[in-house]
PyMOL Python script that loads the backbone (N, CA, C, O; Angstrom):
from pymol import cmd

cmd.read_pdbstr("""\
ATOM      1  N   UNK A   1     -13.351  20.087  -4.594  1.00  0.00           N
ATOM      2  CA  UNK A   1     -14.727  20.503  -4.405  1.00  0.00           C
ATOM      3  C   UNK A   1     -14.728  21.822  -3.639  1.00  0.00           C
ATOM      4  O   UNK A   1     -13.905  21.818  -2.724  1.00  0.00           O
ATOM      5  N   UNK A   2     -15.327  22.788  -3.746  1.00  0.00           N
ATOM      6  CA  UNK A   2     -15.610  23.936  -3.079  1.00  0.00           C
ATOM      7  C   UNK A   2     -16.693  23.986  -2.281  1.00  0.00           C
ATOM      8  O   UNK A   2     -17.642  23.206  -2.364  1.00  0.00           O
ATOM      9  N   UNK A   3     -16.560  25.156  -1.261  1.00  0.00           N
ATOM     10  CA  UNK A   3     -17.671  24.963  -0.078  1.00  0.00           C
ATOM     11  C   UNK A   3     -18.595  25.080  -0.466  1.00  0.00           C
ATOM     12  O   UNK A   3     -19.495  24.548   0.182  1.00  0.00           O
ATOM     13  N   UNK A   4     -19.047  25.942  -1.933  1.00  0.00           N
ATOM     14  CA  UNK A   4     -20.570  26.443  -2.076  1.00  0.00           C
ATOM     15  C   UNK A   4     -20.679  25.062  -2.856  1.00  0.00           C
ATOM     16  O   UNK A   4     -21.773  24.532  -2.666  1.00  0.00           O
ATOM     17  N   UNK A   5     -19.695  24.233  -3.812  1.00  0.00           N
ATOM     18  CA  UNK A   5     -20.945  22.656  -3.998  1.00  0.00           C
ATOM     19  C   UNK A   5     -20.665  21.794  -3.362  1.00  0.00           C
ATOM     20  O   UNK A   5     -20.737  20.679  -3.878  1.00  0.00           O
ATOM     21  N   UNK A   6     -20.177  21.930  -1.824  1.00  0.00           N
ATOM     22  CA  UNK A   6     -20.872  21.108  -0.667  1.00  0.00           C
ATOM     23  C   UNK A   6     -21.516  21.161  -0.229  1.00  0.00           C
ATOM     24  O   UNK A   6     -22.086  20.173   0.235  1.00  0.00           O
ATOM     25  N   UNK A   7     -21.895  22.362  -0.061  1.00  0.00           N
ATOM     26  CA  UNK A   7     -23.066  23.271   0.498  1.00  0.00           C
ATOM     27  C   UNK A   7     -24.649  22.823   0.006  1.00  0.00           C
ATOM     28  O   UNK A   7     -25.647  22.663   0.709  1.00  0.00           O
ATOM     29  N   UNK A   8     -24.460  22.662  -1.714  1.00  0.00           N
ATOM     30  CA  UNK A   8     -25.434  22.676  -2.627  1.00  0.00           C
ATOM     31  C   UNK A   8     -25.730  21.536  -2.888  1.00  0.00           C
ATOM     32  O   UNK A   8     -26.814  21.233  -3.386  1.00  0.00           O
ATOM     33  N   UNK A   9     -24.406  20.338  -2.466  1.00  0.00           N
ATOM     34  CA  UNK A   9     -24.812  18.398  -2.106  1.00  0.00           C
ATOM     35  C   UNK A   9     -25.541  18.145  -1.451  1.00  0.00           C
ATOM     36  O   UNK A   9     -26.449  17.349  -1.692  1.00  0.00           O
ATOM     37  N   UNK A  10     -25.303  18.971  -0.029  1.00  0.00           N
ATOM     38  CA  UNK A  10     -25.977  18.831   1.193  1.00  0.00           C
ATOM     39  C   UNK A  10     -27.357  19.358   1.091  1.00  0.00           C
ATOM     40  O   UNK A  10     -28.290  18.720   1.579  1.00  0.00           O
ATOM     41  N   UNK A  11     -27.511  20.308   0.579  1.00  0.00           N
ATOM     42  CA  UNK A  11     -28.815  20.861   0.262  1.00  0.00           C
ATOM     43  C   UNK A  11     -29.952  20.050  -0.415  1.00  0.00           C
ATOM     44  O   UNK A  11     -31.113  19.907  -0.030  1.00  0.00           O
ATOM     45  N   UNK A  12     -29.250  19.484  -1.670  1.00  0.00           N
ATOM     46  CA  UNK A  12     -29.685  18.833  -2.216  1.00  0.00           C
ATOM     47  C   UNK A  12     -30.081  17.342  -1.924  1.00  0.00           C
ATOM     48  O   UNK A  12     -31.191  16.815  -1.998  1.00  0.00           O
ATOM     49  N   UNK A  13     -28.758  16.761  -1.541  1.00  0.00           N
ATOM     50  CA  UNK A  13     -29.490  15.304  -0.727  1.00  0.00           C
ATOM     51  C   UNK A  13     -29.764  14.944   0.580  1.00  0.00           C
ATOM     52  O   UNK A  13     -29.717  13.804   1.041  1.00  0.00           O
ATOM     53  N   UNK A  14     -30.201  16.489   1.450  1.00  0.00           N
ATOM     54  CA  UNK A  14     -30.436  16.524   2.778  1.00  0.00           C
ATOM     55  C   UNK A  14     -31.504  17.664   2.741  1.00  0.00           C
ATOM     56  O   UNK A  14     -31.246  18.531   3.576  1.00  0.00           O
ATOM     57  N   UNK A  15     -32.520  17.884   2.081  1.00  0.00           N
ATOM     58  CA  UNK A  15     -32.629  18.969   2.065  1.00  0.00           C
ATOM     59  C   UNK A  15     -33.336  19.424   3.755  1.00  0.00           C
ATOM     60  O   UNK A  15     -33.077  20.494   4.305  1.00  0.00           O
ATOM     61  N   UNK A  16     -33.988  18.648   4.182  1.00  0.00           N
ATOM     62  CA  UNK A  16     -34.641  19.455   5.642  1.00  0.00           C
ATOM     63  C   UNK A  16     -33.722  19.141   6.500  1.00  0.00           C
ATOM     64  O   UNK A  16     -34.270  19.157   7.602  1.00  0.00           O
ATOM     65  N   UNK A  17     -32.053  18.719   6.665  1.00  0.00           N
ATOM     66  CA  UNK A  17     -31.241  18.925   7.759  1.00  0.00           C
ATOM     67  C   UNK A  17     -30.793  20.284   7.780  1.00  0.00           C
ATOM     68  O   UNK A  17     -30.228  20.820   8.733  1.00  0.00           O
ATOM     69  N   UNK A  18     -31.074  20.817   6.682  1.00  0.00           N
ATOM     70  CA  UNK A  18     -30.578  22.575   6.956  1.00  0.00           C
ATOM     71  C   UNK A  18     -31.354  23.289   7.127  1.00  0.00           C
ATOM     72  O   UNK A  18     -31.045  24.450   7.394  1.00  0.00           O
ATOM     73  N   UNK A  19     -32.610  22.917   7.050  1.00  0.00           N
ATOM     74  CA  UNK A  19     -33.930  23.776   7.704  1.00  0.00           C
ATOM     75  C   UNK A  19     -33.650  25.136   6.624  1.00  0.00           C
ATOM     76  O   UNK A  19     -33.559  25.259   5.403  1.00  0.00           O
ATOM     77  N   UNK A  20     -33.566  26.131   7.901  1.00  0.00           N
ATOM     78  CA  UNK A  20     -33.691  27.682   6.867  1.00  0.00           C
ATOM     79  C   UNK A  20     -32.472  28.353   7.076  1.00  0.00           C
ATOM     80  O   UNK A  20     -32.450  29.560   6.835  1.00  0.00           O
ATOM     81  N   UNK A  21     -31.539  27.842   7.446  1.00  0.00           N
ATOM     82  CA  UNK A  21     -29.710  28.257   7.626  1.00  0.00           C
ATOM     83  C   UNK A  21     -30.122  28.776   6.119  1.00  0.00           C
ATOM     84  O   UNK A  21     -31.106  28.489   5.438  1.00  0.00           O
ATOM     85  N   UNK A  22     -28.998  29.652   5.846  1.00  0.00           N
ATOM     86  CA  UNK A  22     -28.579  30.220   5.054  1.00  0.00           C
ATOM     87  C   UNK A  22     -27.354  29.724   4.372  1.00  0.00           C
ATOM     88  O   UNK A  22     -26.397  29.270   4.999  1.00  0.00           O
ATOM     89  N   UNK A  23     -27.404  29.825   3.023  1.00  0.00           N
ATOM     90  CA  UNK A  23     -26.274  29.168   2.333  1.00  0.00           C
ATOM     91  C   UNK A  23     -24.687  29.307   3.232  1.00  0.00           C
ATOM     92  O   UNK A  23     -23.982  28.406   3.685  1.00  0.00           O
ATOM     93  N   UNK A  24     -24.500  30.758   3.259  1.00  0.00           N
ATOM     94  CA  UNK A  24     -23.174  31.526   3.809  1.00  0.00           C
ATOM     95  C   UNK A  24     -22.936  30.764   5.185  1.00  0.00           C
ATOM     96  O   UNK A  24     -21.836  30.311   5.501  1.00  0.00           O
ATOM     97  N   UNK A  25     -24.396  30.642   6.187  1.00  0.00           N
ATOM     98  CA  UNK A  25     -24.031  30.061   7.391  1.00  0.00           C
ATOM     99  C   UNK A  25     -24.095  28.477   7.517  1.00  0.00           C
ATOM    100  O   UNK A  25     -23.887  27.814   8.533  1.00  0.00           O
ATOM    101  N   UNK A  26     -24.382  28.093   6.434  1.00  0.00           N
ATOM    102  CA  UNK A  26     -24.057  26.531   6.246  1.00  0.00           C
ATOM    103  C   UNK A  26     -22.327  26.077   6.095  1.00  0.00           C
ATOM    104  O   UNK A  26     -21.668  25.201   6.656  1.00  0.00           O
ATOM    105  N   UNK A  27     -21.937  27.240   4.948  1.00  0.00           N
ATOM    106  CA  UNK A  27     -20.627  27.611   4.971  1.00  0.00           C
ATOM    107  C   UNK A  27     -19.438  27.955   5.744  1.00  0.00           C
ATOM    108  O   UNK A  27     -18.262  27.757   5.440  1.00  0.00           O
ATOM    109  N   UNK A  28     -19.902  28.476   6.745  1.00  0.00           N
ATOM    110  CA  UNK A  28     -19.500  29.178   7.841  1.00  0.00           C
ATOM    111  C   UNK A  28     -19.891  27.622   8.914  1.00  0.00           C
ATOM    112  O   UNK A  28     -18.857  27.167   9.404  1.00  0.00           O
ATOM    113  N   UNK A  29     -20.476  27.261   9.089  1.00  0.00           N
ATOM    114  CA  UNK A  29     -20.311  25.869   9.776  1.00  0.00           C
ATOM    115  C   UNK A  29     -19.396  24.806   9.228  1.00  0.00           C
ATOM    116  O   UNK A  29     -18.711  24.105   9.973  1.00  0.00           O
ATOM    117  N   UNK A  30     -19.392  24.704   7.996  1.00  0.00           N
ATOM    118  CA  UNK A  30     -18.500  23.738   7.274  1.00  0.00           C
ATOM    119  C   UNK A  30     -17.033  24.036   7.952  1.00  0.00           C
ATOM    120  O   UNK A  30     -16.371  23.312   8.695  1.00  0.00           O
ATOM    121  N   UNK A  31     -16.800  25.120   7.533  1.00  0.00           N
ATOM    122  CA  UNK A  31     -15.509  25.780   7.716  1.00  0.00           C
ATOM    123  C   UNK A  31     -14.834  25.540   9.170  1.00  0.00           C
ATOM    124  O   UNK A  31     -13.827  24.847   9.314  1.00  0.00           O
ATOM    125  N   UNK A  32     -15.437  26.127  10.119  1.00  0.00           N
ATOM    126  CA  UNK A  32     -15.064  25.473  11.723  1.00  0.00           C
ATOM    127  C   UNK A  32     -15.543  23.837  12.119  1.00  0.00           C
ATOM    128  O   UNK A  32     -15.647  23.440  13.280  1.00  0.00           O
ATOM    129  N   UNK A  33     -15.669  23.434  11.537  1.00  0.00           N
ATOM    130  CA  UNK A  33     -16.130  21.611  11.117  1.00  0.00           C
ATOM    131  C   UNK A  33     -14.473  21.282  10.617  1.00  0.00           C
ATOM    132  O   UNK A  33     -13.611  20.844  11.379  1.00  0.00           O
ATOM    133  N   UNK A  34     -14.327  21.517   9.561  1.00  0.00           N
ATOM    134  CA  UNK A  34     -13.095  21.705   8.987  1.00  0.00           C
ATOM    135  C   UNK A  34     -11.691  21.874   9.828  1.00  0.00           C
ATOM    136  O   UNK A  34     -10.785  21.053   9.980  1.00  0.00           O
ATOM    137  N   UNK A  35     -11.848  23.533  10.439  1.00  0.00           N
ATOM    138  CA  UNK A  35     -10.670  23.587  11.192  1.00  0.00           C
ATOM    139  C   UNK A  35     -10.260  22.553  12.256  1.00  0.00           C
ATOM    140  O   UNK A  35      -9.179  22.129  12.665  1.00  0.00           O
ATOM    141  N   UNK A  36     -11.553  22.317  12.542  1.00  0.00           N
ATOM    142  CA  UNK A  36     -11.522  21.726  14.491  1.00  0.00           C
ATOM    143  C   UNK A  36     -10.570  20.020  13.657  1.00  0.00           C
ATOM    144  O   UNK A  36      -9.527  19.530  14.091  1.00  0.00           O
ATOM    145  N   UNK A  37     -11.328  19.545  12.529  1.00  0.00           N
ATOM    146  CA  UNK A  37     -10.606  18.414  12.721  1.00  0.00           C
ATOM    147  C   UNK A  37      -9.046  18.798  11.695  1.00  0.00           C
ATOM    148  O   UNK A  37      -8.395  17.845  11.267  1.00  0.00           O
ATOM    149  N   UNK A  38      -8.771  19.680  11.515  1.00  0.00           N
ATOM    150  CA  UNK A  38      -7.279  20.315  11.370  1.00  0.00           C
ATOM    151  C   UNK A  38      -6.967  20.627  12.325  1.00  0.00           C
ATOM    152  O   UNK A  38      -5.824  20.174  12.401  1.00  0.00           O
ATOM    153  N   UNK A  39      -7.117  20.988  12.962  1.00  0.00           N
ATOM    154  CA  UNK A  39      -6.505  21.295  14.813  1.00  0.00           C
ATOM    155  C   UNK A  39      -6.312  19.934  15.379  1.00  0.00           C
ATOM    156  O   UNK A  39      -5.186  19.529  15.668  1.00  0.00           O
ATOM    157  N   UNK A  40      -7.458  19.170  15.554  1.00  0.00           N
ATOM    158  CA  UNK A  40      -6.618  17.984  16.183  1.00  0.00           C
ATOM    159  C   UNK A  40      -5.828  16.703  15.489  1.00  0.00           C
ATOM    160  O   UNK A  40      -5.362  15.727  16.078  1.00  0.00           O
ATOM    161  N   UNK A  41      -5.811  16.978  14.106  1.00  0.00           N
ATOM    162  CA  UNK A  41      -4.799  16.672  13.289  1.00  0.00           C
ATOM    163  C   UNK A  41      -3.784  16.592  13.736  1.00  0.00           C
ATOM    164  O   UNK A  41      -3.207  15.553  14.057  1.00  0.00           O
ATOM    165  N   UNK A  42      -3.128  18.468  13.893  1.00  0.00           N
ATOM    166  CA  UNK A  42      -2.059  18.877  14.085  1.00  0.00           C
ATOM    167  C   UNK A  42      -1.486  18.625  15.586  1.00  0.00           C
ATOM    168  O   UNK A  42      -0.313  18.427  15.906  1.00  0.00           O
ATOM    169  N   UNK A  43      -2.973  18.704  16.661  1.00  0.00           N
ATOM    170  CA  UNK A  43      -2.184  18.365  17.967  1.00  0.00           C
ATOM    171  C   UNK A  43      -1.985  16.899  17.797  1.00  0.00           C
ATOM    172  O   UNK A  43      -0.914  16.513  18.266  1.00  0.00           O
ATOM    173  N   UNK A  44      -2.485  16.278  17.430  1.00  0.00           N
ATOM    174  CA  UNK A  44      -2.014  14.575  17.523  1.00  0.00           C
ATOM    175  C   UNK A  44      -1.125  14.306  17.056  1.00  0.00           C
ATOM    176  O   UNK A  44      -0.678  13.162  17.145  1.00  0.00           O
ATOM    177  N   UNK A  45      -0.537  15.258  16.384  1.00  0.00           N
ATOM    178  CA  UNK A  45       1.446  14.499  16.305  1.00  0.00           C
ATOM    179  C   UNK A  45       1.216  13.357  15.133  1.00  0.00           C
ATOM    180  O   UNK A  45       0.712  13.559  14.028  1.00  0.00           O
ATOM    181  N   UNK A  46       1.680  12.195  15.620  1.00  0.00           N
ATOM    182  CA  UNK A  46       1.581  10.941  14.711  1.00  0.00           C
ATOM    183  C   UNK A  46       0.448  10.107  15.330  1.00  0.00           C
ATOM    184  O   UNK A  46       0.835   8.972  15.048  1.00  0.00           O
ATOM    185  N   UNK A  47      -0.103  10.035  15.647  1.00  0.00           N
ATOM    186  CA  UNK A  47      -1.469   9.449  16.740  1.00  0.00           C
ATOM    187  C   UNK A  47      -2.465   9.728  15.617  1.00  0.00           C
ATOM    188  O   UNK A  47      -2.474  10.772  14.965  1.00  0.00           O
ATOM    189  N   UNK A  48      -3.427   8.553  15.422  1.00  0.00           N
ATOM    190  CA  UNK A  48      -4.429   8.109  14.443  1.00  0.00           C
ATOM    191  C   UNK A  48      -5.534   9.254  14.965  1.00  0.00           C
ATOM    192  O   UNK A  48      -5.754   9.449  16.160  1.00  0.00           O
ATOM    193  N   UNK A  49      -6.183   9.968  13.898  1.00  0.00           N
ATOM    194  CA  UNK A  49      -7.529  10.978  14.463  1.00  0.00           C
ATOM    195  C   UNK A  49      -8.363  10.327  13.646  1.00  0.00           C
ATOM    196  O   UNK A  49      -8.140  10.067  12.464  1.00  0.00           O
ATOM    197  N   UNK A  50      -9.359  10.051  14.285  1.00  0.00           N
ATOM    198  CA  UNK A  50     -10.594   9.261  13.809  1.00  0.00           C
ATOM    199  C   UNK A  50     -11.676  10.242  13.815  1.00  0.00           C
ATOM    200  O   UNK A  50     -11.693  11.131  14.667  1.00  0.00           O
ATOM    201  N   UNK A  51     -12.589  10.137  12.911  1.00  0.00           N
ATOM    202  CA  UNK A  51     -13.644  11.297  12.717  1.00  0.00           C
ATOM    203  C   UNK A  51     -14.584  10.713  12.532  1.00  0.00           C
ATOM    204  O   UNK A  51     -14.375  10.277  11.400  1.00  0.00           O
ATOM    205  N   UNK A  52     -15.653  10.312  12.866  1.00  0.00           N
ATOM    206  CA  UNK A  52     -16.836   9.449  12.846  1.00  0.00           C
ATOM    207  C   UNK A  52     -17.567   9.797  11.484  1.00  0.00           C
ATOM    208  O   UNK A  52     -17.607  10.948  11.050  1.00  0.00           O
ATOM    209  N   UNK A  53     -18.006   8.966  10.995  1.00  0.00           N
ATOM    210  CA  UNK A  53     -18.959   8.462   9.614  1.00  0.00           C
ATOM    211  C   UNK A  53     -17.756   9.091   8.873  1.00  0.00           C
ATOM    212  O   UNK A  53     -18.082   8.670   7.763  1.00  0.00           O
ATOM    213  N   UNK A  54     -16.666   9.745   8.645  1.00  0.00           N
ATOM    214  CA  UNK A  54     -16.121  10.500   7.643  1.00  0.00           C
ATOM    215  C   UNK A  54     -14.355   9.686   7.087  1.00  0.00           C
ATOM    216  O   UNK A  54     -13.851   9.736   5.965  1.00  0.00           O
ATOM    217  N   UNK A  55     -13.831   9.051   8.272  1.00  0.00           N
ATOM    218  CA  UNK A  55     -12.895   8.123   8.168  1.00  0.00           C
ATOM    219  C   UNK A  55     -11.662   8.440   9.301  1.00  0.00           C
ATOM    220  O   UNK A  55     -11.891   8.495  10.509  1.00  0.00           O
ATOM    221  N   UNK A  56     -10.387   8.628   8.733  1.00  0.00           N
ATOM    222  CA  UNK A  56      -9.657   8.051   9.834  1.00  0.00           C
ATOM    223  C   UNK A  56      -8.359   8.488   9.427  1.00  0.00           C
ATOM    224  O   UNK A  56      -7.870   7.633   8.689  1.00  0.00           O
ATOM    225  N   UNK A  57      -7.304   9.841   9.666  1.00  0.00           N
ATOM    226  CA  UNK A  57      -6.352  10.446   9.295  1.00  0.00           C
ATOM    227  C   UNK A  57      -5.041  10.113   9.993  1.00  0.00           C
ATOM    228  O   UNK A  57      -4.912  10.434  11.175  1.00  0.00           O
ATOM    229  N   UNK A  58      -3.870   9.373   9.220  1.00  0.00           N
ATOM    230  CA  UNK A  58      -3.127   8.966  10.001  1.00  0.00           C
ATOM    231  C   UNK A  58      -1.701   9.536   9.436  1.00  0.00           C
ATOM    232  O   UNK A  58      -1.282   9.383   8.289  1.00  0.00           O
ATOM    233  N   UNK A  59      -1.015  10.269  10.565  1.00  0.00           N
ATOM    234  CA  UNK A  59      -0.240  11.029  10.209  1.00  0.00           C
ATOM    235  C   UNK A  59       1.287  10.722  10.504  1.00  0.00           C
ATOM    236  O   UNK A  59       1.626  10.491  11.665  1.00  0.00           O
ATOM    237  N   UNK A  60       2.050  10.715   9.658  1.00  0.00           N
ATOM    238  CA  UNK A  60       3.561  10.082  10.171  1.00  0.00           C
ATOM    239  C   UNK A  60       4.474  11.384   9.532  1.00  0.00           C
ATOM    240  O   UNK A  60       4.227  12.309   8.759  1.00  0.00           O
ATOM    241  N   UNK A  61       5.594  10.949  10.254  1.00  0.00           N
ATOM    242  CA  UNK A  61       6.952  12.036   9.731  1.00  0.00           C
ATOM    243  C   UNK A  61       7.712  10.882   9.283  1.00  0.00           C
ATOM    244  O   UNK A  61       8.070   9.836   9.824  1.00  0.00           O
ATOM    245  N   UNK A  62       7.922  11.685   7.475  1.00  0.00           N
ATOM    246  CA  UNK A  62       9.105  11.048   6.674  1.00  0.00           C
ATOM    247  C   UNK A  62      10.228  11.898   6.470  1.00  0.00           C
ATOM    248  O   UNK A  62      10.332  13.100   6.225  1.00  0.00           O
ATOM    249  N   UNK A  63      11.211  10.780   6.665  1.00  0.00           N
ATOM    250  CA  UNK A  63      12.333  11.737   5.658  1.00  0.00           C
ATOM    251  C   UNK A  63      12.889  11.831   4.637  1.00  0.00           C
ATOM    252  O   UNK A  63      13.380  10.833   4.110  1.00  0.00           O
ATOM    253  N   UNK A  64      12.977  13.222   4.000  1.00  0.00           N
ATOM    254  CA  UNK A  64      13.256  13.224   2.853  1.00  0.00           C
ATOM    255  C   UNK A  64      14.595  13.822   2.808  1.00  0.00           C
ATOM    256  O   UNK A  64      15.424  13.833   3.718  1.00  0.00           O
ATOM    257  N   UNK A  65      14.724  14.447   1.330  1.00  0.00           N
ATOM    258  CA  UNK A  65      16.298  14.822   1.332  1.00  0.00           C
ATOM    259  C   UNK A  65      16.164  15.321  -0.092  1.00  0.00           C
ATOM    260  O   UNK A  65      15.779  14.699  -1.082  1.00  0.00           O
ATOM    261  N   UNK A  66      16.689  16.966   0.053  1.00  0.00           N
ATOM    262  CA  UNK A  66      16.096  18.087  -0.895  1.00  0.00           C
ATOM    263  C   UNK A  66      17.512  18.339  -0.811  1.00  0.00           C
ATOM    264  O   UNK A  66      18.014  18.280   0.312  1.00  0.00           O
ATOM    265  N   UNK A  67      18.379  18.660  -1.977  1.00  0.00           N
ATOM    266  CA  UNK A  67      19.366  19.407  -2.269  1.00  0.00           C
ATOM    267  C   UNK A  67      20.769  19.159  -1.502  1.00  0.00           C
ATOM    268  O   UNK A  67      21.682  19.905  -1.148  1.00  0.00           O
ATOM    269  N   UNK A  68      20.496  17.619  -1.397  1.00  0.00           N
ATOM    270  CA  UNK A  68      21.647  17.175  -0.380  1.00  0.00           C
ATOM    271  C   UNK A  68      21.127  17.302   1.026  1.00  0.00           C
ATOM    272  O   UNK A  68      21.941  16.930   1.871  1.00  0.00           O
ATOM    273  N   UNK A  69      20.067  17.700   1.450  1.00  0.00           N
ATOM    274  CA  UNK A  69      20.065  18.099   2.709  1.00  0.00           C
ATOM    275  C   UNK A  69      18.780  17.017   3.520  1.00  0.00           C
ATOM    276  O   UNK A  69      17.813  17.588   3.018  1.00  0.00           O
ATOM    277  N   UNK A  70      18.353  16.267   4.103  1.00  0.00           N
ATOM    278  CA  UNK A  70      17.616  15.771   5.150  1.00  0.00           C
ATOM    279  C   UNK A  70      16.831  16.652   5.864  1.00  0.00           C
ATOM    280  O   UNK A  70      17.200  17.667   6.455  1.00  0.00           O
ATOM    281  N   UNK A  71      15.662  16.168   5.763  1.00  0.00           N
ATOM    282  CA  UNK A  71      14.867  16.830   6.959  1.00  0.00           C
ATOM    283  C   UNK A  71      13.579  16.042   7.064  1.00  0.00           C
ATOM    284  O   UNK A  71      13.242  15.156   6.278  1.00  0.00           O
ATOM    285  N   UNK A  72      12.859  16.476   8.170  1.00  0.00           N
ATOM    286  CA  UNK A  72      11.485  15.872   8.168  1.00  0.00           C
ATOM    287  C   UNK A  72      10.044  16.315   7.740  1.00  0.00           C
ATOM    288  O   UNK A  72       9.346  17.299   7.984  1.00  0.00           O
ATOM    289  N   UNK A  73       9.933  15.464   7.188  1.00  0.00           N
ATOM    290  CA  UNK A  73       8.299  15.860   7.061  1.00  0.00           C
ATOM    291  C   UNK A  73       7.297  15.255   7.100  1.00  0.00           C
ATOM    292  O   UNK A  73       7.235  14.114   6.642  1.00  0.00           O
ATOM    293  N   UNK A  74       6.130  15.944   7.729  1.00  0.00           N
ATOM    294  CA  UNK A  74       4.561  15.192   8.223  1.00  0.00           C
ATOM    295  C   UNK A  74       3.964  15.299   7.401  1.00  0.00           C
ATOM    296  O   UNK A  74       3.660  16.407   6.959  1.00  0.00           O
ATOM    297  N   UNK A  75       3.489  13.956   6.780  1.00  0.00           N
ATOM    298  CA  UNK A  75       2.619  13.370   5.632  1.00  0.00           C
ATOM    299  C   UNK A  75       1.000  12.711   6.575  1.00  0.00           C
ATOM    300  O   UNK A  75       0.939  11.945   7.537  1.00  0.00           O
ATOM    301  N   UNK A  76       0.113  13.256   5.961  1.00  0.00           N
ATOM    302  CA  UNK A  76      -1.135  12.872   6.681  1.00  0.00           C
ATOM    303  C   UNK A  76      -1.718  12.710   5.452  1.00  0.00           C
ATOM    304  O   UNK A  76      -1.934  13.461   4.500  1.00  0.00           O
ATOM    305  N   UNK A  77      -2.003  11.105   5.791  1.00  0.00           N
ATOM    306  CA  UNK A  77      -3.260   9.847   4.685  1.00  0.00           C
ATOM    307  C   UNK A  77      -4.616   9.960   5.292  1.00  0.00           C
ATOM    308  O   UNK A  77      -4.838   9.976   6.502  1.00  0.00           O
ATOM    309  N   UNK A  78      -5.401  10.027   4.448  1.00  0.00           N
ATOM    310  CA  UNK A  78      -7.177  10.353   4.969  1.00  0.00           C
ATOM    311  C   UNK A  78      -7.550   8.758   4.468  1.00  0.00           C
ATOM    312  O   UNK A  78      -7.396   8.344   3.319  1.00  0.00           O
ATOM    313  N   UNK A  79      -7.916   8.213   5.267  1.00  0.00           N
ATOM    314  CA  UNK A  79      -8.329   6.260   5.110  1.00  0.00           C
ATOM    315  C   UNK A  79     -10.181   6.593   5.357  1.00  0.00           C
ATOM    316  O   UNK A  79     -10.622   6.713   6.500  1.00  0.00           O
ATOM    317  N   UNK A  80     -10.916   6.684   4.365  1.00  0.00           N
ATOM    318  CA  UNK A  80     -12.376   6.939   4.333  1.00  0.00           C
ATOM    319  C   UNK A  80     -12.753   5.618   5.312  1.00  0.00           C
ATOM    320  O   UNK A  80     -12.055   4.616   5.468  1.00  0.00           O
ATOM    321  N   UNK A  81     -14.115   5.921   5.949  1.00  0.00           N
ATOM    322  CA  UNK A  81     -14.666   5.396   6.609  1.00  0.00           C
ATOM    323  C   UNK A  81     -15.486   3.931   5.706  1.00  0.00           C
ATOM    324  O   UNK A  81     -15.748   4.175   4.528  1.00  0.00           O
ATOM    325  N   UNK A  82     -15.672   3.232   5.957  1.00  0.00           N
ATOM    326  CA  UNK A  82     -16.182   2.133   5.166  1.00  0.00           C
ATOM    327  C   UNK A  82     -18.129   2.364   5.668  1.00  0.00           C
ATOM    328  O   UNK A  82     -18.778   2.692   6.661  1.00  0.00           O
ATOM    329  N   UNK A  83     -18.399   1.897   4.092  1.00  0.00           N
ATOM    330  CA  UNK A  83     -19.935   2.213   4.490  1.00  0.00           C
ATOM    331  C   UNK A  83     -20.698   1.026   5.293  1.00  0.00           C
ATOM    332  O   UNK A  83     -20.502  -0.182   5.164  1.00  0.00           O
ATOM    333  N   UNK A  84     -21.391   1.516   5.941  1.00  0.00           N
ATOM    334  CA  UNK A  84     -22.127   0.846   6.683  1.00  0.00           C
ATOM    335  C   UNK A  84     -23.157  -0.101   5.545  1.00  0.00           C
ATOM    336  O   UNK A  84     -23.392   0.095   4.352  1.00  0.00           O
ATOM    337  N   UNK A  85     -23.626  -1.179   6.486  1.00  0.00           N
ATOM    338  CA  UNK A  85     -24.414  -2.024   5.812  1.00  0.00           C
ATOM    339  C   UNK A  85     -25.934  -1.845   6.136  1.00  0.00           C
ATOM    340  O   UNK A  85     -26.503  -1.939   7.224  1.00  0.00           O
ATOM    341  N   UNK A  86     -26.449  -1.554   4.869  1.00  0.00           N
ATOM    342  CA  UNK A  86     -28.281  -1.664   5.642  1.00  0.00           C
ATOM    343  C   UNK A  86     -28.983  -3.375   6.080  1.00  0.00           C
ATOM    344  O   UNK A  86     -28.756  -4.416   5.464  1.00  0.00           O
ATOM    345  N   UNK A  87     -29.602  -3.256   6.950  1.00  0.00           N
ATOM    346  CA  UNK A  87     -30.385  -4.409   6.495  1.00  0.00           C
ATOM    347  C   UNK A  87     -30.625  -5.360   5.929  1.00  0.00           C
ATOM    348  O   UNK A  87     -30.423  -6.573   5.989  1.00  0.00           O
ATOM    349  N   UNK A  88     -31.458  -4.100   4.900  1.00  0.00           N
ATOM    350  CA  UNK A  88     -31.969  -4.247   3.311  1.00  0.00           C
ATOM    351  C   UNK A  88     -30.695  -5.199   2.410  1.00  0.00           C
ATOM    352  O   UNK A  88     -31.013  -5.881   1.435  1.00  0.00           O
ATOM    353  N   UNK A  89     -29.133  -5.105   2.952  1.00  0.00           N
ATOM    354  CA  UNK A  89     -28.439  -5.293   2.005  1.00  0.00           C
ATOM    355  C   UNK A  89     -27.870  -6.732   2.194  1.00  0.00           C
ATOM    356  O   UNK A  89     -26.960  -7.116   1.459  1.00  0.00           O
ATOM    357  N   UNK A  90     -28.332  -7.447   3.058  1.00  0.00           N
ATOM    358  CA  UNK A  90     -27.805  -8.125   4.007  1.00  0.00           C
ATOM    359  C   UNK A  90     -28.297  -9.562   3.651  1.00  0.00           C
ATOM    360  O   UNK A  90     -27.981 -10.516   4.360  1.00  0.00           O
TER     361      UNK A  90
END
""", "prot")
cmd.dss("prot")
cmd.show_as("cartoon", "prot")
cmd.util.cbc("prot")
cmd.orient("prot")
């Protein structure tokens, strides 16, 4: 998915949470939304980062072995948040 049709989801099935932002600066929010939970991705090592309503990124080091050779690498699984229950559904 690209930022401008997230942008244009959000628009669309939110339309008065963006008030009169501008497409670009809706974009431009996405984007540092984005980094911040890539930053604490990366500082959390192997430690579970939980992101509220969005789910729950859990990151481990495997090893593999390329050309005869061993080494490690950090594999990070995105586990979606489970939807909440209305009421209504209950």
């Amino acid at each position: 998915m690209k930022l401008s049709e997230l942008v244009n989801q959000i628009r669309e099935s939110e339309p008065d949470a963006l008030g009169s932002l501008s497409n670009s600066a809706v974009a431009t929010v996405l984007r540092a939304g984005f980094g911040a939970v890539r930053e604490a991705i990366d500082e959390a090592g192997t430690d579970v980062v939980a992101v509220p309503s969005l789910g729950r990124f859990k990151t481990k080091d495997v090893e593999t072995e390329q050309n005869g050779q061993k080494r490690v690498t950090r594999r990070t699984v995105f586990l979606p948040a489970k939807e909440r229950q209305t009421a209504e559904a209950s």
